[in-house]
BAPA-533209 format. One record per residue: residue in three letters; x, y, z of N, C-alpha, C in turn. Coordinates in steps of 0.02 Angstrom, whole numbers, plus 50000, padded with zeros to 5 digits. Each point is the difference from the previous one (the first is absolute). Last residue first. Layout:
# residues N
ALAXYZXYZXYZ...
END
This chain:
# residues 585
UNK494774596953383499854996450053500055003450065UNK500545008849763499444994549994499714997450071UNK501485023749994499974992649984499294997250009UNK500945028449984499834993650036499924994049970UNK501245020850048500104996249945499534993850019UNK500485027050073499944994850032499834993649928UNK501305022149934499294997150027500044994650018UNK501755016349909500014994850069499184999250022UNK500355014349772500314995250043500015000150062UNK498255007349781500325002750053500464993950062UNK499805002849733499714995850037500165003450075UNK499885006849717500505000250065499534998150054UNK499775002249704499674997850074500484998250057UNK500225012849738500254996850046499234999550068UNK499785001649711499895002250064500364997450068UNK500385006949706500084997850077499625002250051UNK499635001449706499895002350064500384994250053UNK499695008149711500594994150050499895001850059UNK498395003149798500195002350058500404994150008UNK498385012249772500524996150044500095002050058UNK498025001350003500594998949962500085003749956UNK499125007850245500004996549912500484999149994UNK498745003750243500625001649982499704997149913UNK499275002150291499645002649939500885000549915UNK499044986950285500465003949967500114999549938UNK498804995750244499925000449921500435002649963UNK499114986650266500235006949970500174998849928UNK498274991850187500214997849920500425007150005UNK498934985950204500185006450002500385001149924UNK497714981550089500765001149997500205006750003UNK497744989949987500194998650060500764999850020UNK499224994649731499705005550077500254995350057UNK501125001749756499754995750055499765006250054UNK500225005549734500525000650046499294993750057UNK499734999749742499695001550061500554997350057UNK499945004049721500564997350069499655002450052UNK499185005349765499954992550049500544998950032UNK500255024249897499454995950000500184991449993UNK501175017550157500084999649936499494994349976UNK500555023350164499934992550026500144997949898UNK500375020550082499874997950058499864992950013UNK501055018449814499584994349998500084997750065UNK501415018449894499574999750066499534997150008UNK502564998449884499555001949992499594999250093UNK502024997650008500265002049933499325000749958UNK501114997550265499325001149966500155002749927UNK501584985450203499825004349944499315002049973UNK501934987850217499315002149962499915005549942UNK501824985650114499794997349961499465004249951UNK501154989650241499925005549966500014997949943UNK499484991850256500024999949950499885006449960UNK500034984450246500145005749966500284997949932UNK498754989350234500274998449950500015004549961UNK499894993250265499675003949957500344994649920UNK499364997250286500244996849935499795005949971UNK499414996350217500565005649988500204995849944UNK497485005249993500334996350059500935006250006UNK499185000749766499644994350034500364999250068UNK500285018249778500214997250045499464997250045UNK501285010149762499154997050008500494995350080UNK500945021649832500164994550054499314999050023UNK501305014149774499294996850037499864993850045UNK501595021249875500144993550020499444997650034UNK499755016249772500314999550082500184993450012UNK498325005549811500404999450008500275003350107UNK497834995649868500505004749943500734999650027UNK497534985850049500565000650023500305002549963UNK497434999450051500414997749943500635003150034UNK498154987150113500095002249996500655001849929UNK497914990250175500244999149930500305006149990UNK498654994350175500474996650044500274998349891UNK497935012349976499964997050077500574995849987UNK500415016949814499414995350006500154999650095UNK501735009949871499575000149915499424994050027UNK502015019850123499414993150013499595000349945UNK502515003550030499435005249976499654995849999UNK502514999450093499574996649995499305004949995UNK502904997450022499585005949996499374996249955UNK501624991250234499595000949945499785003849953UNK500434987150271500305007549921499754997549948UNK498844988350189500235006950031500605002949953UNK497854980750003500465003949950500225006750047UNK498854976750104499995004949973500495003149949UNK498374975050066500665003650032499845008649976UNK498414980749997500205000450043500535005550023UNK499174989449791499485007850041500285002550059UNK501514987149808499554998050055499935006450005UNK500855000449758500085000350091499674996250057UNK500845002949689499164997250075500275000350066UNK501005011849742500294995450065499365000150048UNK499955004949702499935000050072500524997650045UNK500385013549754500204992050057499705001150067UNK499345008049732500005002150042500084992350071UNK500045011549705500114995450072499755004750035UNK499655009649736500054997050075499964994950034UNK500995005049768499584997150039499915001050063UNK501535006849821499515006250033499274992850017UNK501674987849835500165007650014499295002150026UNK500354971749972500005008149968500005004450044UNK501844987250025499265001349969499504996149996UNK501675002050192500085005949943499524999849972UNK500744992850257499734997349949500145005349934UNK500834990750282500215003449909499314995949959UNK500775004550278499394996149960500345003949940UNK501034991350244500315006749955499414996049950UNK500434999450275499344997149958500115003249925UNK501394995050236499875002749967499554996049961UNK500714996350275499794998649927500005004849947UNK501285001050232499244996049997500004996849946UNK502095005450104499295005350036499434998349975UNK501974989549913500105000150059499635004250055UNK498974990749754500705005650018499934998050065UNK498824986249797500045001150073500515005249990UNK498275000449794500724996050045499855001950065UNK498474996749751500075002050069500564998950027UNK498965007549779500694995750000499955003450114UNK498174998449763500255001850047500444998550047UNK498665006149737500414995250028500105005350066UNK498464999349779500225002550057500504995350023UNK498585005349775500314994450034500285004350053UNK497965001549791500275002650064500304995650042UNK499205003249718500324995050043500165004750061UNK498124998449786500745005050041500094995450043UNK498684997049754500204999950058500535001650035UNK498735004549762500235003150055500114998850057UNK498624984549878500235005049978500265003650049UNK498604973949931500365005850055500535007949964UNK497694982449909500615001549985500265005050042UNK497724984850024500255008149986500624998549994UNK498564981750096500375000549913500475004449967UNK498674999450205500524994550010500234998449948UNK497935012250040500715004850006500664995950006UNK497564996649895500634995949997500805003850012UNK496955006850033500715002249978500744993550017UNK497725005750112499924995749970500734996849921UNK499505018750182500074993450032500114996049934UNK499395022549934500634998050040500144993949994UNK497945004849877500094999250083500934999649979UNK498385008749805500394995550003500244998550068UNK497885008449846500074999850063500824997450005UNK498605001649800499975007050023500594999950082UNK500944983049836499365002850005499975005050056UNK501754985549903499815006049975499494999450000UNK501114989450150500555005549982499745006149944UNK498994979950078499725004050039500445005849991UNK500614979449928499495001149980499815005250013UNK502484994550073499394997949990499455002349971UNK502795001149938499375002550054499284996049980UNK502244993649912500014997950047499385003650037UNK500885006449784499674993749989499864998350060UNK500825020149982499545001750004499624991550002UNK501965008750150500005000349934499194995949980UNK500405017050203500024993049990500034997749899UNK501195022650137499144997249981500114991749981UNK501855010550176499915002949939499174996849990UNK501395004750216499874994449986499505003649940UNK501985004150199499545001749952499944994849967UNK501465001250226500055001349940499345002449964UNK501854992250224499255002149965500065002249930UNK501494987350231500025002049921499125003849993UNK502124993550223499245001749970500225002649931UNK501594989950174499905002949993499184998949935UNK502144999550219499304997049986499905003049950UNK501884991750181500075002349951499075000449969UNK502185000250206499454997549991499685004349930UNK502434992650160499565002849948499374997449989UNK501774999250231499314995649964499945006549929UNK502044996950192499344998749998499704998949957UNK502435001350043499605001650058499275003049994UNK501174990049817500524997250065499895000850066UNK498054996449816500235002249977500795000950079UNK497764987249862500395000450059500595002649975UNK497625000849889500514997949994500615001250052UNK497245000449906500344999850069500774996549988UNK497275007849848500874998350008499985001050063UNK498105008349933500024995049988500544993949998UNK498355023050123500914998149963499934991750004UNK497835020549982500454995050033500434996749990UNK498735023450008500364996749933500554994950036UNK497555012750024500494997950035500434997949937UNK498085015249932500214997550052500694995650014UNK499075009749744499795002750045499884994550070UNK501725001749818499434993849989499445002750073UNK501575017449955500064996249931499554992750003UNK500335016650186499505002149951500164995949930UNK500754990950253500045005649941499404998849964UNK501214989750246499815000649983499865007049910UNK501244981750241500215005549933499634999549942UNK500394995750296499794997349927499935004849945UNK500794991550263500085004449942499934997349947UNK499144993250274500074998749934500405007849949UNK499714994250252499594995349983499954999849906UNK501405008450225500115003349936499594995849973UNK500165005150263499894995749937499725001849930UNK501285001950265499835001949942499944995349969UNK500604995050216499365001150007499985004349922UNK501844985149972500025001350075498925001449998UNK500805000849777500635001550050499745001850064UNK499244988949737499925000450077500625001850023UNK498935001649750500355000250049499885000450058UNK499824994449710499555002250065500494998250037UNK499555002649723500514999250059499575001450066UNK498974996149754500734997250002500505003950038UNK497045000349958500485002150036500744995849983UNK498004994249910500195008149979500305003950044UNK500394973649897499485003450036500215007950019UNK501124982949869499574997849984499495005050060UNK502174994350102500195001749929499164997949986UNK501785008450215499594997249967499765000149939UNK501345004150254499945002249924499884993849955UNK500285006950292499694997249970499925003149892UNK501145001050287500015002849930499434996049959UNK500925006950265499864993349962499855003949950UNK501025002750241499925004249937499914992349970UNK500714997050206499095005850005499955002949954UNK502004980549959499545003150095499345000549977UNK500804998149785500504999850051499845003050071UNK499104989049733499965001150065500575000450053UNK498925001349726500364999650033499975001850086UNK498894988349738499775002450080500564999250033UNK498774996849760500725000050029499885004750063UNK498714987349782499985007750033500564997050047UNK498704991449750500655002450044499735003050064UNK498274987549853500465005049985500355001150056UNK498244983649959500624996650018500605007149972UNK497355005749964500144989950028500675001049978UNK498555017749906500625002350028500324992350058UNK497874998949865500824998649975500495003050028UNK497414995650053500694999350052500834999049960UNK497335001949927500524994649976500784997750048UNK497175008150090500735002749948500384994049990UNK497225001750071500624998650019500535003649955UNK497694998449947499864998950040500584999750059UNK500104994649742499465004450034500144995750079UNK501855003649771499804995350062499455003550045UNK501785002549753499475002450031499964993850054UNK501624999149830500345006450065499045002450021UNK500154983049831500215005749972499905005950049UNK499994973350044499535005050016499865006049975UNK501544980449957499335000449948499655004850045UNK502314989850041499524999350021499255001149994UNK502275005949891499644994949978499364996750053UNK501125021950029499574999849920499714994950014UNK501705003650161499314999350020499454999849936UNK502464998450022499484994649974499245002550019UNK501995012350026499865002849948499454991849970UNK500375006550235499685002349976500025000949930UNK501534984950114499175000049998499635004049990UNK502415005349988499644993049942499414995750036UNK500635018250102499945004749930499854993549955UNK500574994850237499505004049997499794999949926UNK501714987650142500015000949918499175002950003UNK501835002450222499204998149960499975000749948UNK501885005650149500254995849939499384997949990UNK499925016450166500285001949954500264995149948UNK498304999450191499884998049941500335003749925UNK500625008950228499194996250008499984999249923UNK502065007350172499545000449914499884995350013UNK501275012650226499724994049969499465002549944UNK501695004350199499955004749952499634993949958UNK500395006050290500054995049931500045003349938UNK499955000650305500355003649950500024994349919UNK498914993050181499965007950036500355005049951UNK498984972450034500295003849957500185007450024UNK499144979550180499855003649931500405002949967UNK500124980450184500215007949993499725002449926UNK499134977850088500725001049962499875008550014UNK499004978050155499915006349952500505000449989UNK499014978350115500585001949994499755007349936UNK498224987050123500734996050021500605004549996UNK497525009650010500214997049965500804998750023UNK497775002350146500675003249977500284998549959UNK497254991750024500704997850034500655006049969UNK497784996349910499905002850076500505003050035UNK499644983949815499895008349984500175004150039UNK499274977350030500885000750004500245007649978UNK497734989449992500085002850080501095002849980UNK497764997949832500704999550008500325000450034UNK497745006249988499954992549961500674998850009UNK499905020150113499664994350014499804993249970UNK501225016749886500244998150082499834994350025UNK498685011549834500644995449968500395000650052UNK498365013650042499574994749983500644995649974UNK500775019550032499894995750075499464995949998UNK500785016049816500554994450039499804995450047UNK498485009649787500094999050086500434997749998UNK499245003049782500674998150023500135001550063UNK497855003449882500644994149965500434998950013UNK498665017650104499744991349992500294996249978UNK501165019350110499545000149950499764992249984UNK501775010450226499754999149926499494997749958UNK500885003650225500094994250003500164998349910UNK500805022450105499394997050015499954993849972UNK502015014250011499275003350025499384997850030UNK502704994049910499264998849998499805002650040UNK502175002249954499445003649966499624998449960UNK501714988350114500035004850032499565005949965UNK500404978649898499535000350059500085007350036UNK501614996049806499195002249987499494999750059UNK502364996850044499745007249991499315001049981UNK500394977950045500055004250058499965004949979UNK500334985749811499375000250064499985004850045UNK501794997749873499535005749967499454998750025UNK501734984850076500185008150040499295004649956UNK500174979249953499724998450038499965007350038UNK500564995649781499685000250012499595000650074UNK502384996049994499745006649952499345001150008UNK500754980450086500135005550036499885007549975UNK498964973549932500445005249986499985005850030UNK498964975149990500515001350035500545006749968UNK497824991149895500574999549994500784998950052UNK497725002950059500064994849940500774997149988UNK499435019850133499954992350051499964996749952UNK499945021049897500874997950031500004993650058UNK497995003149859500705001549964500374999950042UNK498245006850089499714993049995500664997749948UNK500075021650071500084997050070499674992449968UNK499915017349832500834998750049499874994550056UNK497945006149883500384995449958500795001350030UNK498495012250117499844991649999500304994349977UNK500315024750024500294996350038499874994249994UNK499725017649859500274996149981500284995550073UNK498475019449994499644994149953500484995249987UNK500835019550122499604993850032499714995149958UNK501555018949956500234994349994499394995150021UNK499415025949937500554995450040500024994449976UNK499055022949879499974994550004500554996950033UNK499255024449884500094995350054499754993450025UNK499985012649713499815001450076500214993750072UNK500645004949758500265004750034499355001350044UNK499204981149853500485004449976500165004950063UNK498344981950001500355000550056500615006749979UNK498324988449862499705005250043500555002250049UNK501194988449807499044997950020500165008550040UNK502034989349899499545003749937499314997850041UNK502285010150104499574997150008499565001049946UNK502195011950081499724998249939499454993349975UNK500585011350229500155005849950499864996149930UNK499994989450223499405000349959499985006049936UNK501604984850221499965004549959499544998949956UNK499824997850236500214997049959499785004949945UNK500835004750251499395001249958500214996949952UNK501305000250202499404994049981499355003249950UNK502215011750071499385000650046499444996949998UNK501895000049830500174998750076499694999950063UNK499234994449749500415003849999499905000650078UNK499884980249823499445003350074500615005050007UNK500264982549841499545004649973499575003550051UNK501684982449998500455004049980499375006049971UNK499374980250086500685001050060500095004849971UNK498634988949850499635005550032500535002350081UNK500644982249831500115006649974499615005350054UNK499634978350047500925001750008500055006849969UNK497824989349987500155002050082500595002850007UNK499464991449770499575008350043500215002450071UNK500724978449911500145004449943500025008450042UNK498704978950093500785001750029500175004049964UNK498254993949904499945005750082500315000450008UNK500004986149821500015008149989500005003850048UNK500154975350042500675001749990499955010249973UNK498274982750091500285005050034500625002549974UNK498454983749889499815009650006500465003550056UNK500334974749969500545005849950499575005949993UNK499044982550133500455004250034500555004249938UNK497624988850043500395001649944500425003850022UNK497984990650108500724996350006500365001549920UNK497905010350085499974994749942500634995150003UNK499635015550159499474996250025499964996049924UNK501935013150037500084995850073498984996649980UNK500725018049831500454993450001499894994350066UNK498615019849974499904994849944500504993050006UNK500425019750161499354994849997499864994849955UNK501745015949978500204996450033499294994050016UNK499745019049833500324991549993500174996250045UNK498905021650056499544994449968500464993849960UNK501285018350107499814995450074499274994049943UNK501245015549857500514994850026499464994150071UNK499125018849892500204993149917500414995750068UNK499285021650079499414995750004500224991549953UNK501965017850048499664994650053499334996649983UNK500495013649846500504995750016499694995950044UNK498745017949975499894993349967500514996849992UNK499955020950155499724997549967499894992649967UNK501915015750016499495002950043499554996250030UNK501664998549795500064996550098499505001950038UNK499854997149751499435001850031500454997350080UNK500264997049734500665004050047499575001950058UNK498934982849842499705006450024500485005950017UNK500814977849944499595005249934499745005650026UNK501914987350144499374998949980499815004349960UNK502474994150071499585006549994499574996849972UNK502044991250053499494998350060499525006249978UNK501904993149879500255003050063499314999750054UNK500004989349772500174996150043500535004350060UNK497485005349910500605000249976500514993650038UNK497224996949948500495004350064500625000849960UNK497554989049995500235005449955500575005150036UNK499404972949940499825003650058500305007649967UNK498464980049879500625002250002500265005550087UNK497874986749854500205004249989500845003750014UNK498674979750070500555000649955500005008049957UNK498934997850217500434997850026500544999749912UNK497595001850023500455005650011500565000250009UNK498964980749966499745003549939500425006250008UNK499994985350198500444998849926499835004849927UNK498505003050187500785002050036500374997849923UNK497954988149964499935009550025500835002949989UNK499684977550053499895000549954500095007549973UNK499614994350224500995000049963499965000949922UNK497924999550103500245006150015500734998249983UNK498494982649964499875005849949500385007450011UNK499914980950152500394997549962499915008749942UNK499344996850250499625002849939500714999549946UNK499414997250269500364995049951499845001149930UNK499495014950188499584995549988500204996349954UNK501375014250108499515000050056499314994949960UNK502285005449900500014997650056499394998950048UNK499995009449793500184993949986499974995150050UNK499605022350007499464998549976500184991349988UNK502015015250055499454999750052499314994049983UNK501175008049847500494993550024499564999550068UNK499315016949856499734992249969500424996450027UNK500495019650067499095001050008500204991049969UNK501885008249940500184999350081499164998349996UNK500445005349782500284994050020499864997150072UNK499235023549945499554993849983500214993950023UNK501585015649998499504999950059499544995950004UNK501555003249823500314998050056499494997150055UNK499405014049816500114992849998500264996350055UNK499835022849994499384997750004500074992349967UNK501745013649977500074998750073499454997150002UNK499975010949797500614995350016499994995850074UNK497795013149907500675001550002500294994650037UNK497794997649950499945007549962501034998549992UNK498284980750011500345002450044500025007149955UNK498334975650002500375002049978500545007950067UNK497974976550024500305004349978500755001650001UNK498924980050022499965001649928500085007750012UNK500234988550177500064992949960499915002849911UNK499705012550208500554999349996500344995149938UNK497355004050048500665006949986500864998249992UNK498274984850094499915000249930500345005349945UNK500394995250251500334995849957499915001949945UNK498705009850173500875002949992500094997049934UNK498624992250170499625002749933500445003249970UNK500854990350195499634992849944499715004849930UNK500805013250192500474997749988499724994249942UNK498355011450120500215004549982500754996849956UNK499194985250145499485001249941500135005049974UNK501384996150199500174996149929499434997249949UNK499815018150185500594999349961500104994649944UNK498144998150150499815004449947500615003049961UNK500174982150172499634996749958499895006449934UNK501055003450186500544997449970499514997449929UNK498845010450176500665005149953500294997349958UNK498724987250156499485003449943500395006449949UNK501184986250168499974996749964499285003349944UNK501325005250212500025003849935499864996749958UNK499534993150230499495004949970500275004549941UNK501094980050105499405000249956499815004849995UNK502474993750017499685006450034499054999849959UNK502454992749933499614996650028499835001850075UNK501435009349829500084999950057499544995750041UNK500705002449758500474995550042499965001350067UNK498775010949817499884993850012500384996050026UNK500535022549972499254999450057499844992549987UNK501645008049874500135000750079499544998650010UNK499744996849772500264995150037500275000950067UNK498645016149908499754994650005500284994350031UNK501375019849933499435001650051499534991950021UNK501405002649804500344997950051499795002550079UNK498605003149784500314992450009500354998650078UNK499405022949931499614994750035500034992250015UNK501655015249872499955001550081499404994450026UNK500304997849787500534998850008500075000650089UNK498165006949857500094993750018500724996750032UNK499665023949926499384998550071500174991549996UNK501005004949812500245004550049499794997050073UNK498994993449791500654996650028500175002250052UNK498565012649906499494995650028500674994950019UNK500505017149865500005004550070499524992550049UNK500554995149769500455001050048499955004150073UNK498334993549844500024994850038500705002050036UNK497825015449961500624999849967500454992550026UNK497795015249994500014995349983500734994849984UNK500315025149995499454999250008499944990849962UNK501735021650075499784994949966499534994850024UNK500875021150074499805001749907499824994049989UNK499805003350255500545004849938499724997849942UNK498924988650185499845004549993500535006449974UNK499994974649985500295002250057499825007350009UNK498664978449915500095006249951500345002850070UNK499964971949962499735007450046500115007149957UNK499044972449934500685004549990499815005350066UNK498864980549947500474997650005500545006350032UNK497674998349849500814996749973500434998350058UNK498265012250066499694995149978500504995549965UNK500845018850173499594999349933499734992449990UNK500605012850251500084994449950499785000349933UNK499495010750209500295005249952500094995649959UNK499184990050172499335004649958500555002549961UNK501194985950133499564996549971499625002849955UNK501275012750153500414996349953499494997049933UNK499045005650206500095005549978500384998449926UNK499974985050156499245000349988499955005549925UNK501794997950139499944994349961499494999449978UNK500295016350172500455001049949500034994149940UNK498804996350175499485004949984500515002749936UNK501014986550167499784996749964499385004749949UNK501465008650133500524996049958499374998149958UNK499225008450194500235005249938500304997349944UNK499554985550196499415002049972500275005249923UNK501574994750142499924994349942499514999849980UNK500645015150178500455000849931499884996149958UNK498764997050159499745005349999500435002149925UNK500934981950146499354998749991499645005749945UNK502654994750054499505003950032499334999649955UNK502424988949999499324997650004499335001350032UNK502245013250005499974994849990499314996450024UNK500955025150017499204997749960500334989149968UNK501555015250081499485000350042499364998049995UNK502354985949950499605007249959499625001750054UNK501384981850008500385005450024499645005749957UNK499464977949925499704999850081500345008250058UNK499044995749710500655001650046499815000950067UNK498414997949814500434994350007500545001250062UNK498455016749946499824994950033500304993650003UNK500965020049895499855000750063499744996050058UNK500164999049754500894997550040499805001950089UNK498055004149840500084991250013500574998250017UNK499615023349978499734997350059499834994150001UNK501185011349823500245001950065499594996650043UNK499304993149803500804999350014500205002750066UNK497995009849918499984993150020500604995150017UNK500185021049901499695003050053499844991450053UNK500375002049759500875000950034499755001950088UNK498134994749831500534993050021500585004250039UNK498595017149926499674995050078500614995049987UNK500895019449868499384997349991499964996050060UNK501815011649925499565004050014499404997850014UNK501524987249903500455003950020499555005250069UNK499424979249841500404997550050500185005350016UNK497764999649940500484999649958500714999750050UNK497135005449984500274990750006500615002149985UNK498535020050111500194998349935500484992650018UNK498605021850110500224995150005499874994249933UNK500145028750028499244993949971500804995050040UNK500545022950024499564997750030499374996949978UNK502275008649939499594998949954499474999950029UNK501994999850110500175003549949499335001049967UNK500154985850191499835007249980500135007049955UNK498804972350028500855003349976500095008649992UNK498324979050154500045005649938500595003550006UNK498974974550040500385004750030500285005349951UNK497694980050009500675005149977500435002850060UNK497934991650046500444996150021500615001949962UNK497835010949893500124998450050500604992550020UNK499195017449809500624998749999500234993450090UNK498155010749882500104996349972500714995550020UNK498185009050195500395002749947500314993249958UNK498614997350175499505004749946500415002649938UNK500774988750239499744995249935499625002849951UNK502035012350159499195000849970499904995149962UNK502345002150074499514996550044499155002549989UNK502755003249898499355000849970499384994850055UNK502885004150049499424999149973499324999750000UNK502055012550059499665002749958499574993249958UNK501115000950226499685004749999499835001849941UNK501204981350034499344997950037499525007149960UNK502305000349942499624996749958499374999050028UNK501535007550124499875007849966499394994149947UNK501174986450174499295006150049499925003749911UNK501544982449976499214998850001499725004250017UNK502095005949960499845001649944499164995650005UNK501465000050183499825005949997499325003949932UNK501244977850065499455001250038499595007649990UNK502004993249876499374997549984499374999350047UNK502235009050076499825002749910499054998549997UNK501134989150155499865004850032499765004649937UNK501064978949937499644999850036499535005350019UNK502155004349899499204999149963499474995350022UNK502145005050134499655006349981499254999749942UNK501264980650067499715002050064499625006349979UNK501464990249855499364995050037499405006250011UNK502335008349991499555002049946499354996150003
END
């Protein structure tokens, strides 16, 4: 694997050479332009530092092609130059997304550059010394940001922490532990099965876990590693068989879209040589086995190699992975007695700029056997998903006209061969404000809405919508049986999400859109490769095609199925057998 991101990264200097900015006329010159966007931009993903990473591992490395190539360090250095002009006057970088002036996306880039800087200052090599000199001026003006700014989301502490341990390390800046501690008593925000606030495997797990491992090894606080370990052990049980991690109930960007293991090789492979653990050490290797590429500014593997020669090395001893499990994710979490404190925290359920993340430490349960994996869940608008082999059942969710969209299940009760799941929604009405409580403006010509004490109104007529869904295993697949009653003549309606990938060959299916369809019934076999998966179930009990705020997922195959309450409905799912079964390794 060395070896392959070696070759990786030679590759990733030729594509980076070719998009940077060589007109001194342009604003953007010594940039490297992101072609999603085509402006070059300061930010660890898309931006010049991750472009610079690749070719300061390039020039450090005597088994590169471009080792201490002259011409490559001209560019390098025009890239630092470049750094320098995007710089705000505070300190900060604007990563060219939404946030602007921002110090966590400015942690970010510091985190990689940091550890960019310190390769290149261990090769003693004079002519990088005008690089090294404009890295760590770009790195000194940093401070004033980190030292007083702030964060949008959960994980964005973390990071900062890691930026100011760095900042600590490279210029003895007492004020930055200082910093770190401030964030630091806040608390850590994890369950004790290993679920971070964000539920973000995709994603910001790993970003919380690999920014504590840093914090801890450069402030010498080694009890931050005890939440990683948390995360690292539960995430064994959150990759479904073909190394896609699971993202079905993710509360960031990453929700039910694809995502591997790689972001988590760093923190496996620096964890299981810490520790000496085979588990961890085996989720290295699967995670190395999909890397691609060296990775993103903040977390180059092969800039951390090289500061870490032992990285390098085979790990001693692996443990066989899991292949068959059944495992709840924060089924003894006293959830309900933190959210009924959240009153006393004084925000009254508002927060700009971020969410509250209360769906933080709800159930889900993940069963695995071979090349079938399951996934059910609680707090998000899908509660089931499935892998079998090359199919993929990527979500069922159960949506109505009584709180108009998803109707996410808030229970999870184990049941002998599987799971109830339970959710349910209230609404109601809301009478005239009694009269001592309105404002001034109540009786004059004008009275605004807004201005109204709808937080006074007296409730009336509220309804209650409760569902429940009782998943089992059968010796052919799964059933799915949903009961709800009142109130009377609500439309539902139960998506199932497909991959694009596969097809529908039975069925009796009426296209209600591009790759949407409504299902009245038959047996309906969705098949991938030589995997299929069959199911019955379908009904059309009205002809609503979709239902207002539930936006089905693009780039999927949605079939639909139309039904009211009341309903006691089954759906069986039959798995097509003797599929090749494949394993973690």
């Amino acid at each position: 694997m060395y070896k392959q991101l070696v070759d990786s990264n030679n590759r990733a200097v030729e594509e980076g050479l070719s998009r940077q900015v060589l007109d001194p006329q342009s604003r953007y010159y010594g940039g490297t332009i992101d072609p999603g966007t085509g402006i070059a931009w300061v930010n660890h993903t898309t931006g010049t530092p991750t472009d610079m990473c690749y070719w300061g591992a390039a020039l450090a490395h005597p088994d590169s092609a471009y080792y201490r190539d002259e011409q490559l360090l001209a560019r390098l250095l025009l890239a630092t130059e470049f750094v320098l002009r995007a710089q705000h006057e505070d300190g900060s970088i604007s990563p060219g997304w939404t946030n602007y002036h921002s110090p966590p996306d400015t942690a970010f880039v510091i985190v990689g550059y940091a550890q960019l800087y310190q390769l290149l200052a261990q090769q003693e090599w004079a002519p990088l010394q005008p690089v090294l000199d404009n890295m760590r001026l770009f790195l000194e003006r940093t401070i004033p940001a980190m030292l007083t700014g702030g964060c949008h989301t959960p994980n964005h502490r973390w990071v900062l922490c890691a930026a100011l341990g760095f900042l600590y390390k490279l210029f003895g800046l007492e004020e930055a532990v200082q910093r770190v501690d401030q964030w630091l008593s806040e608390g850590m925000d994890i369950t004790p099965d290993g679920e971070w606030t964000e539920r973000s495997n995709g994603i910001y797990n790993a970003v919380s876990d690999i920014m504590l491992i840093h914090a801890a090894r450069l402030l010498d606080r080694p009890q931050l590693l005890d939440p990683v370990r948390l995360n690292l052990r539960m995430m064994v049980y959150l990759v479904h068989p073909a190394g896609e991690v699971v993202t079905d109930y993710s509360g960031r960007q990453d929700l039910g879209s694809f995502h591997d293991l790689s972001p988590y090789y760093l923190p496996y492979a620096i964890l299981a040589r810490y520790d000496q653990d085979p588990v961890f050490a085996g989720m290295a290797e699967w995670a190395g086995q999909a890397l691609a590429s060296p990775g993103v500014c903040s977390v180059n593997v092969l800039v951390r190699m090289l500061l870490e020669p032992e990285l390098q090395e085979p790990f001693e001893a692996t443990e066989i992975l899991p292949v068959k499990y059944e495992k709840i994710l924060n089924g003894d979490f006293l959830r309900h007695g933190y959210l009924q404190n959240m009153e006393l925290a004084g925000h009254l359920g508002r927060i700009y700029h971020s969410r509250l993340h209360t769906d933080f430490g709800a159930p889900v349960a993940r069963c695995r056997d071979g090349g079938t994996s399951v996934t059910l869940m609680t707090e998000t608008p899908s509660f089931f998903a499935l892998r079998h082999g090359a199919v993929r059942l990527l979500a069922v969710q159960l949506a109505s006209y009584f709180y108009p969209g998803y109707v996410p299940m808030q229970e999870m009760t184990k049941l002998p061969e599987g799971y109830r799941l339970a959710g349910e929604q209230k609404k109601g009405y809301y009478g005239p404000v009694e009269g001592a409580l309105l404002p001034p403006t109540s009786g004059t010509a004008v009275s605004p809405w807004y201005l109204l004490p709808h937080h006074m109104r007296p409730l009336t007529h509220e309804q209650t919508f409760r569902v429940e869904a009782e998943v089992q295993r059968t010796n052919k697949g799964w059933t799915i049986r949903l009961l709800g009653d009142e109130p009377g003549e609500v439309m539902t309606q139960l998506s199932f999400i497909f991959g694009r990938e596969g097809s529908f060959t039975t069925g009796e299916l009426q296209a209600a859109g591009e790759d949407c369809y409504l299902w009245s019934g038959g047996h309906l076999r969705y098949v991938c490769g030589e995997d299929w998966i069959e199911l019955t179930g379908g009904e059309l009990g009205h002809l609503a095609a979709t239902v207002r705020e539930a936006k089905l997922q693009d780039n999927c195959k949605a079939v639909l199925v139309n039904f009211m309450t009341p309903f006691n409905k089954t759906f069986t799912i039959t798995l097509s057998p003797s599929m090749i079964r494949k394993q973690c390794q």
